[in-house]
C-alpha positions as CSV (number, residue, x, y, z in Angstrom):
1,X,0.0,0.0,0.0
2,X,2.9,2.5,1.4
3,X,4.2,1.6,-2.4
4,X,1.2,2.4,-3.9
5,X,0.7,5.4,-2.3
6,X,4.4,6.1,-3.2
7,X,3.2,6.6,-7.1
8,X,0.4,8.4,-6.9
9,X,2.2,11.3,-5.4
10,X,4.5,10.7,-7.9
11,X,1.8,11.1,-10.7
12,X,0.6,14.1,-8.9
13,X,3.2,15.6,-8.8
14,X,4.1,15.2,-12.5
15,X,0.3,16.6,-12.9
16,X,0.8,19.6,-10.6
17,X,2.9,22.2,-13.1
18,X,1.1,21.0,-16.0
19,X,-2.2,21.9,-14.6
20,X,-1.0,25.1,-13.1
21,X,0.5,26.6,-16.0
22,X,-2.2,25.3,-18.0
23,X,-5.2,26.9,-16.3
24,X,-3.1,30.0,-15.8
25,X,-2.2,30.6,-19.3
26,X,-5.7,28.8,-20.6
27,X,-7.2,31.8,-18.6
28,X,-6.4,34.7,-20.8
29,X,-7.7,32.9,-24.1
30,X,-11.6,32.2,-21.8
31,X,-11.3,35.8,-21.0
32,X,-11.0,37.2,-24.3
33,X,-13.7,35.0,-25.0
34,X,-16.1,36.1,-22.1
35,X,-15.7,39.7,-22.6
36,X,-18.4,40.8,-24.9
37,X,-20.8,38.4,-23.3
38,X,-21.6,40.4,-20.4
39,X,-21.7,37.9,-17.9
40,X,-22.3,37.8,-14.2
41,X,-19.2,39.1,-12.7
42,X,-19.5,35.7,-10.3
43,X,-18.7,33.8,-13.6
44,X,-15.4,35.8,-13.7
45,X,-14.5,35.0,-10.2
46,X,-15.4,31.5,-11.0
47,X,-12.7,31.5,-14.0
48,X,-10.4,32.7,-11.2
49,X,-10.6,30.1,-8.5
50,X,-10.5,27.4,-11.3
51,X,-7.4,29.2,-13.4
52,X,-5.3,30.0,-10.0
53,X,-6.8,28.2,-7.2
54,X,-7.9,24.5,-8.2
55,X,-4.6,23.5,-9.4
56,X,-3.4,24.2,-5.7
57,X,-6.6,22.4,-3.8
58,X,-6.0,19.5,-6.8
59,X,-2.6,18.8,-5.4
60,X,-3.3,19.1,-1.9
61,X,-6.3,16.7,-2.3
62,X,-4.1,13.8,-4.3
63,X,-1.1,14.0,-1.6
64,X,-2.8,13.9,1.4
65,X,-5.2,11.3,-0.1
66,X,-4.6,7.4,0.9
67,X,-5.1,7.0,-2.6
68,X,-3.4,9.9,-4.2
69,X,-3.9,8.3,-7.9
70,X,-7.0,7.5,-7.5
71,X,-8.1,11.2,-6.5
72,X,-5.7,12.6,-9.4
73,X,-7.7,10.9,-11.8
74,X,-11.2,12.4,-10.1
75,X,-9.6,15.6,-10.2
76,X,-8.6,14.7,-13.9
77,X,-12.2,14.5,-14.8
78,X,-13.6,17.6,-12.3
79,X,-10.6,19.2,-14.8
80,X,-12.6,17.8,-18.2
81,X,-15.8,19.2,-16.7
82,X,-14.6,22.5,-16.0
83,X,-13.5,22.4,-19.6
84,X,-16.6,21.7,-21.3
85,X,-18.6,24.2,-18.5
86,X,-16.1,26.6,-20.4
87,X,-16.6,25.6,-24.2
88,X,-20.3,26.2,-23.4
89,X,-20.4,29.1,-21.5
90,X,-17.8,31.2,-24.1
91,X,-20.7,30.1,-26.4
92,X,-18.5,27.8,-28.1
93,X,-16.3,30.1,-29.9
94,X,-14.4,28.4,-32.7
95,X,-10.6,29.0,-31.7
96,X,-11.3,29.1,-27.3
97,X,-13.4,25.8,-27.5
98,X,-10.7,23.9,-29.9
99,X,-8.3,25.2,-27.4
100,X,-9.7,24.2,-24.8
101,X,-11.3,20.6,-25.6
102,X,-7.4,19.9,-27.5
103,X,-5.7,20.4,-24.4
104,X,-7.6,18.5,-22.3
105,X,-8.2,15.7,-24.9
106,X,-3.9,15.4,-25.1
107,X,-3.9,15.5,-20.9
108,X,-6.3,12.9,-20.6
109,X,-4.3,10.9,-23.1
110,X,-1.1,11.5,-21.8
111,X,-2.0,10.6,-18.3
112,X,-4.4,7.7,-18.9
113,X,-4.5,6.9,-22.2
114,X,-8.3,6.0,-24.4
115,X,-9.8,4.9,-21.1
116,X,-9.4,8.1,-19.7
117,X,-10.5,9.7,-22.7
118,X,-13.2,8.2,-23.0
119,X,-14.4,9.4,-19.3
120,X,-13.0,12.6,-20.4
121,X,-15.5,13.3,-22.7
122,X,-18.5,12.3,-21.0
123,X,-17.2,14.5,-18.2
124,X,-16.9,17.5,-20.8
125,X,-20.2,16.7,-22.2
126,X,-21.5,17.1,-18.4
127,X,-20.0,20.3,-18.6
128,X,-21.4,21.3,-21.4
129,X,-25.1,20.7,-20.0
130,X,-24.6,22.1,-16.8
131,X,-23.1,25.7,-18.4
132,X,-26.4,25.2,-21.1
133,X,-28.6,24.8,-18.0
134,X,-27.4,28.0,-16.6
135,X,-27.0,30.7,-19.9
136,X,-29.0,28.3,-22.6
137,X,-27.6,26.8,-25.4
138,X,-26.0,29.2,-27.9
139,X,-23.2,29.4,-29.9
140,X,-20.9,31.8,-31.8
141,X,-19.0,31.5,-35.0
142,X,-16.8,34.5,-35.3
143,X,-13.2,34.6,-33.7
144,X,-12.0,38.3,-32.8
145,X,-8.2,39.2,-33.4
146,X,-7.9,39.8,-29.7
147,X,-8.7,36.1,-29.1
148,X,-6.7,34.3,-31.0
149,X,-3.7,36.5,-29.6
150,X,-5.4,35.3,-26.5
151,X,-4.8,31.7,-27.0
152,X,-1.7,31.6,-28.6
153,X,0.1,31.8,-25.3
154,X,-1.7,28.2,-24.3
155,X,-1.5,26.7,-27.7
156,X,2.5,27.0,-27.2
157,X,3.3,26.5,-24.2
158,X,1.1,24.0,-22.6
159,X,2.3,21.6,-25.2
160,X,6.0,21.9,-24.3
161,X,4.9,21.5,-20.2
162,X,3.0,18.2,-21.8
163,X,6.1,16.8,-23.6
164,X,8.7,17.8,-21.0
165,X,6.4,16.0,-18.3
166,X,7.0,13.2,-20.8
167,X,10.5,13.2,-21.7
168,X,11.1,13.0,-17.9
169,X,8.7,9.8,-17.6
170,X,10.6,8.3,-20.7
171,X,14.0,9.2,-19.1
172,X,12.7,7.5,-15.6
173,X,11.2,4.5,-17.2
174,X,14.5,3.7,-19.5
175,X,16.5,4.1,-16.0
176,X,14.3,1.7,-14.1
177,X,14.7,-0.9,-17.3
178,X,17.8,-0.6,-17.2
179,X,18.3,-1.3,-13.2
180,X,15.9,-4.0,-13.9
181,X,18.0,-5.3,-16.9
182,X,21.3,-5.4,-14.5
183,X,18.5,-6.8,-11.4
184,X,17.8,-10.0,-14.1
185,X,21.3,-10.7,-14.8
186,X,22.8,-10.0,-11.3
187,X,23.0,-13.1,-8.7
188,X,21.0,-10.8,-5.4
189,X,23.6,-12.9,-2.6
190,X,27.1,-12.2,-5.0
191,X,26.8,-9.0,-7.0
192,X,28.2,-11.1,-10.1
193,X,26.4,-12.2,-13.2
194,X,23.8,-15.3,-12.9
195,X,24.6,-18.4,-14.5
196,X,22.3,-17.6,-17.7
197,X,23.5,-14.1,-18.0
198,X,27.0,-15.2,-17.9
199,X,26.2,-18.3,-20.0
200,X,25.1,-15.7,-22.4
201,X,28.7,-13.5,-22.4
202,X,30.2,-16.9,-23.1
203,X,28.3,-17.3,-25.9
204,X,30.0,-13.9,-27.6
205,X,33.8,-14.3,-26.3
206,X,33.5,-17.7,-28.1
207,X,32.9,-16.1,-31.1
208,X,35.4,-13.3,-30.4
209,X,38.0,-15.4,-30.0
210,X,36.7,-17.5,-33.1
211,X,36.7,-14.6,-35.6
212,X,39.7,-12.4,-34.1
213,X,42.2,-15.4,-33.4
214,X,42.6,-13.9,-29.3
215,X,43.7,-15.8,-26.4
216,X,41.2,-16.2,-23.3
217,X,40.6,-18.8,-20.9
218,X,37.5,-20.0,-18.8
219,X,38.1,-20.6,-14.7
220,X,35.5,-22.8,-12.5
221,X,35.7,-22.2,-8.8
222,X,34.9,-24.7,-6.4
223,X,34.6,-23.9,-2.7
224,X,35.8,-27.2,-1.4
225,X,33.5,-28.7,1.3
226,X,31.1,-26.0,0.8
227,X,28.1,-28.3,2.2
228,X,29.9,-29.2,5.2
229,X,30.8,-25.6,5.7
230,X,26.9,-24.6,5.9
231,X,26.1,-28.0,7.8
232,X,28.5,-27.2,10.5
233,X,28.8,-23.3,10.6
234,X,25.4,-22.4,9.4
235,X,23.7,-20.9,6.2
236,X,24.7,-17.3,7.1
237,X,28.8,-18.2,8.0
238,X,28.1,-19.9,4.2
239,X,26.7,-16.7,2.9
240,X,29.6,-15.1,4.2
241,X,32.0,-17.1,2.2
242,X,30.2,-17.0,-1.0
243,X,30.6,-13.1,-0.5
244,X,33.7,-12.8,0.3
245,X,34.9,-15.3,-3.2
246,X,32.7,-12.8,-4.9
247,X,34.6,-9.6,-3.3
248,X,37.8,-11.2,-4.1
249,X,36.9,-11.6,-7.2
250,X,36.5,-8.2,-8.1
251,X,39.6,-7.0,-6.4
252,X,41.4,-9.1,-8.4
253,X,40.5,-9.6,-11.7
254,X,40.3,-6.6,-14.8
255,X,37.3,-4.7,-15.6
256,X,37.2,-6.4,-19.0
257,X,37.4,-10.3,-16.7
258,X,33.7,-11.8,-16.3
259,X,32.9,-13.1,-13.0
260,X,29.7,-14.9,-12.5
261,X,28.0,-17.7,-9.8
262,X,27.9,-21.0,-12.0
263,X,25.6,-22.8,-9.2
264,X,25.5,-22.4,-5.4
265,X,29.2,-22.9,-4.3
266,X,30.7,-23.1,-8.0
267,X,32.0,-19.6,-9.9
268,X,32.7,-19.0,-13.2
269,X,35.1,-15.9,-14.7
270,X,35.9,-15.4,-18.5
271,X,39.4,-13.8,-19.1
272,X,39.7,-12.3,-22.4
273,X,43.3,-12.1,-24.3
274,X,45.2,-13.1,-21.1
275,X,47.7,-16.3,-22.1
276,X,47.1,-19.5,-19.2
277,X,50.3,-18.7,-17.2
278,X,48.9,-15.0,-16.5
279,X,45.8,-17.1,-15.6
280,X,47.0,-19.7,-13.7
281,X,49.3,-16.6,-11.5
282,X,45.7,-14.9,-10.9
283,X,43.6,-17.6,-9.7
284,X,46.7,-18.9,-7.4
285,X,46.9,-15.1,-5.9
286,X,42.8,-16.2,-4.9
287,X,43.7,-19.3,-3.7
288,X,46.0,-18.2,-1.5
289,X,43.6,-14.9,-0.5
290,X,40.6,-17.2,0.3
291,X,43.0,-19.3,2.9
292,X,43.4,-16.4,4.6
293,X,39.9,-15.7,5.1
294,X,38.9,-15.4,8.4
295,X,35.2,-15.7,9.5
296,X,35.2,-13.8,13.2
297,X,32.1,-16.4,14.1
298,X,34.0,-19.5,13.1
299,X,37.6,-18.5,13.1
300,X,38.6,-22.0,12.9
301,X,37.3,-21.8,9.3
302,X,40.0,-22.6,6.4
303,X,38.9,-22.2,3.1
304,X,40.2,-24.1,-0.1
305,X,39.4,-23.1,-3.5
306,X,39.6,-25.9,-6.8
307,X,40.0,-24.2,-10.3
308,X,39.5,-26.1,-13.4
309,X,41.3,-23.9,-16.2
310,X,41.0,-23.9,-19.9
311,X,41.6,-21.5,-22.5
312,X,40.0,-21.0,-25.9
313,X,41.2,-23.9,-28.8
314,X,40.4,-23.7,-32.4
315,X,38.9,-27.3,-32.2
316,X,36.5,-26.4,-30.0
317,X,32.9,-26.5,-32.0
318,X,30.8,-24.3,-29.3
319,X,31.4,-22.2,-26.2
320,X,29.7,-25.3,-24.6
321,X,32.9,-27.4,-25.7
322,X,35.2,-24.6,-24.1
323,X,33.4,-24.5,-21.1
324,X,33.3,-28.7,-20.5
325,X,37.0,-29.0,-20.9
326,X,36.8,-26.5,-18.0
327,X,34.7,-28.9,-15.7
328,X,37.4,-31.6,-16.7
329,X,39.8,-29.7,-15.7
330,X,38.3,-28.7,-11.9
331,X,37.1,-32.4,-11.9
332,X,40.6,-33.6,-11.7
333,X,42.0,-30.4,-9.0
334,X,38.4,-32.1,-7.2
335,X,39.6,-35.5,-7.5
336,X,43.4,-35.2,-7.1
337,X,43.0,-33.5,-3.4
338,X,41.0,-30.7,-4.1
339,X,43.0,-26.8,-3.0
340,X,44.3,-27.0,-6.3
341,X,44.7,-25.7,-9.7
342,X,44.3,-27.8,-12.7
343,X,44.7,-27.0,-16.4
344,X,42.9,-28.4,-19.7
345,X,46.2,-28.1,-21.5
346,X,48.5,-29.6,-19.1
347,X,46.8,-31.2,-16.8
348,X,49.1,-30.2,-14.4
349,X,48.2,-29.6,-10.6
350,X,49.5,-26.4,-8.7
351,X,50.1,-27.6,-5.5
352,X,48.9,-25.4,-1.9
């Protein structure tokens, strides 16, 4: 609910300038319009307290509302009945009533699309018989010079407070995709990629290296004993770990190096145009980092680290190819003592 609540004063206060400067400006062109009808000077007051004061009272209704969108869109529609009242009462003068009808037509729109059109209009059409009720249904056909200087003012500006109120929605919306985009390819415990997401970057250094002929090498991290770890110590000394392997990480590697969580204890890191022996020097400076981890709840904690290496080879058909000579590779650190380093090429084992 506190979310909900959270957008609609959001929405009203997007609504807010709009609507003030519309009524404001919108004022002069009714005016111009009103003046050789002779009306009742309360109808003039009335045009002031719906040009300068309503669009005050509008907002202080939404955001102190429970349901602040919920009351913006009333006072959407008391804004569409004000409009047709208008339209009516200037007699429907050509230039003041297209004005008028135009601008609320592309607010309703632009807040809340046909629906809210739709309701809109039958709010305007209200309008209309309400101000016909009152002064009787008559109509005008002429525009005066003074008038159409009258609305010019409206027709330019109110569009640009429109599109601006716009541009900044598009703006915020292409931000929130794009956290969301990072949110969907971001593991929420590590901070690293998620197995598809980095699946996915595999897919395109494969074909880097294919096309441009450029080392690289895949590494799989194992946290050895990881179950025990979390069976002994607890879920949250395990979190901890995972963490830290993922901080590590970062420190360690290059900005162009990409780290992501393979599966719960097993990482994965992509290393573009580095040759294996650079490689093997940068996950043995991890190795050695993680076995000086210290947890300050289980101090007694050691933690070892198995690394299955394997670097891009012509023969390889897919990415999928690259990345299970990888696996062979940490299957044999795994099953040679684990706390080790083992490499597709050599096969050789770096001891701890």
């Amino acid at each position: 609910m506190e979310n909900r609540r959270g957008k609609g004063l959001s929405f009203a206060r997007r609504i807010y300038l709009p609507r003030a400067l519309g009524l404001a400006v919108g004022c002069l062109g009714v005016a111009a319009a009103l003046a050789p009808l002779n009306m009742p000077s309360w109808v003039w007051v009335l045009m002031l307290v719906n040009a300068f004061v309503w669009p005050h009272v509008a907002y202080q209704l939404s955001t102190r509302a429970n349901f602040p969108y919920k009351t913006e869109r009333r006072n959407l529609l008391f804004d569409s009945l004000c409009g047709g009242f208008w339209a009516a009462t200037v007699q429907f003068n050509p230039l003041t009533t297209v004005t008028i009808l135009a601008m609320m037509a592309m607010n309703n729109v632009a807040t809340g699309g046909l629906r809210l059109f739709m309701f809109g209009t039958l709010a305007q059409l209200a309008g209309v018989m309400f101000a016909w009720l009152l002064f009787g249904a008559t109509f005008t056909s002429t525009t005066t010079p003074l008038q159409t200087w009258a609305c010019l003012p409206i027709l330019t500006l109110y569009p640009f407070a429109v599109g601006m109120v716009c541009y900044r929605l598009a703006i915020k919306l292409s931000e929130h995709k794009r956290t969301l985009s990072a949110l969907s390819r971001t593991d929420s415990l590590t901070g690293l990629l998620n197995h598809g997401a980095w699946k996915d970057l595999l897919q395109l250094q494969f074909q880097h290296c294919r096309e441009l002929r450029q080392p690289a090498a895949i590494a799989l991290i194992d946290i050895d004993h990881f179950k025990l770890i979390n069976d002994t110590y607890g879920h949250i000394v395990g979190d901890s770990v995972l963490r830290q392997l993922s901080a590590e990480l970062k420190r360690n590697l290059r900005e162009c190096d990409l780290a992501g969580r393979y599966g719960g204890d097993e990482f994965c890191v992509i290393l573009p145009d580095m040759p294996l022996h650079q490689v093997q020097g940068v996950m043995e400076r991890l190795r050695e980092v993680l076995h000086e981890y210290r947890h300050q709840e289980a101090p007694e904690l050691r933690i070892s680290l198995s690394i299955g290496l394997a670097t891009y080879q012509l023969q390889f058909s897919d990415a999928n190819a690259w990345l299970n000579d990888a696996d062979k590779a940490l299957y044999i650190a795994k099953k040679t003592g684990r706390n080790k380093i083992s490499s597709s090429l050599t096969r050789s084992i770096a001891v701890s």
